[in-house]
N, C-alpha and C positions, 0 to 999 in steps of 0.2 A: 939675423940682421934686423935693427929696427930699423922706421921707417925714417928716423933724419939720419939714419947711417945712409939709406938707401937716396935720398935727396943729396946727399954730399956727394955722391957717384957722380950721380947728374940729378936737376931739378925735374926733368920731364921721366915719367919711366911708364911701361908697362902697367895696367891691370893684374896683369897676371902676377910678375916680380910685388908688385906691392900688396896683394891678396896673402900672398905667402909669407911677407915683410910683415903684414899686422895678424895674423895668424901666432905667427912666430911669439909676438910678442903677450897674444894673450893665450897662449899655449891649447890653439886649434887646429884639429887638425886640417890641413890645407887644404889638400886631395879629395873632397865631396864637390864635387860640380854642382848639385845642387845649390849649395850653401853658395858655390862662386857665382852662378847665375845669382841668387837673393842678395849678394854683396853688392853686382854690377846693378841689380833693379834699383834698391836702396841709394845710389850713388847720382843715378838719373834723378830719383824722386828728391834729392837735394838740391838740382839743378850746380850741379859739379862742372866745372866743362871738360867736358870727353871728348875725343875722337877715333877715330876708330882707326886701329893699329893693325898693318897688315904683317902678323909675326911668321915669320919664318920657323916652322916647327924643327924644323932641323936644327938651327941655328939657338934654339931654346935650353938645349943640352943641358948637361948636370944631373947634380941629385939634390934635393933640401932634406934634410929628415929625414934621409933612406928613401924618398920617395924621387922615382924620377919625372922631371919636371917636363921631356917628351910627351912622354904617353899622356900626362893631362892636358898638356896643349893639341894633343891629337883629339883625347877625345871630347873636347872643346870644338876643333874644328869641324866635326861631324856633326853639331848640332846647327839647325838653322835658327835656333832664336836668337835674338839679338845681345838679350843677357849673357849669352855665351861666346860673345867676342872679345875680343881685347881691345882696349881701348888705349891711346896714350893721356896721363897725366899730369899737371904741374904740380909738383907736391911742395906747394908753399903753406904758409901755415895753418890757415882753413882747412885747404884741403884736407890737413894732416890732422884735424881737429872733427873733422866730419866721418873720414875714415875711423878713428876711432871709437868714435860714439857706435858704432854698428855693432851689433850682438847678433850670434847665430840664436834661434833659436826654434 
């Protein structure tokens, strides 16, 4: 799913859903927590406005690419750095223009 398919859902979504949404798009794999911690760093240092999403891991279910979307958000929730929360987003055009520029690397 790209990420104005993921804005059409709804305008505000998850971190996590839109990590995986621009992932998707540049054919990364999603599931490196490291890489989603440096996504979430990158997103502050653009002065994005975040908040911080309290996800219900249960309620996270699915699979993206074979990969279940659970167990990343668990082991997301086991960390205490900040970069490894979920945050909510407005994914208006900016944003959608900010997120893209990010390269894992």
């Amino acid at each position: 799913m790209s990420l104005e398919e993921l804005r059409i859902k709804a305008i505000y979504q998850n971190s996590m859903d839109i990590w995986i949404a621009a992932c998707g798009e540049k054919n990364v794999d999603w599931y490196e927590i490291e890489n989603y911690k440096k996504f979430i760093a990158y997103l502050f240092k653009t002065g994005l406005a975040m908040k911080k999403f309290p996800l219900c891991v249960k309620e996270t279910g699915g699979y993206e690419g074979g990969r279940n979307k659970t167990t990343f958000a668990e082991s997301l929730a086991n960390l205490p750095d900040p970069n490894a929360a979920v945050y909510t987003i407005k994914l208006n055009d900016s944003a959608i223009k900010a997120i893209r520029e990010f390269t894992v690397n």
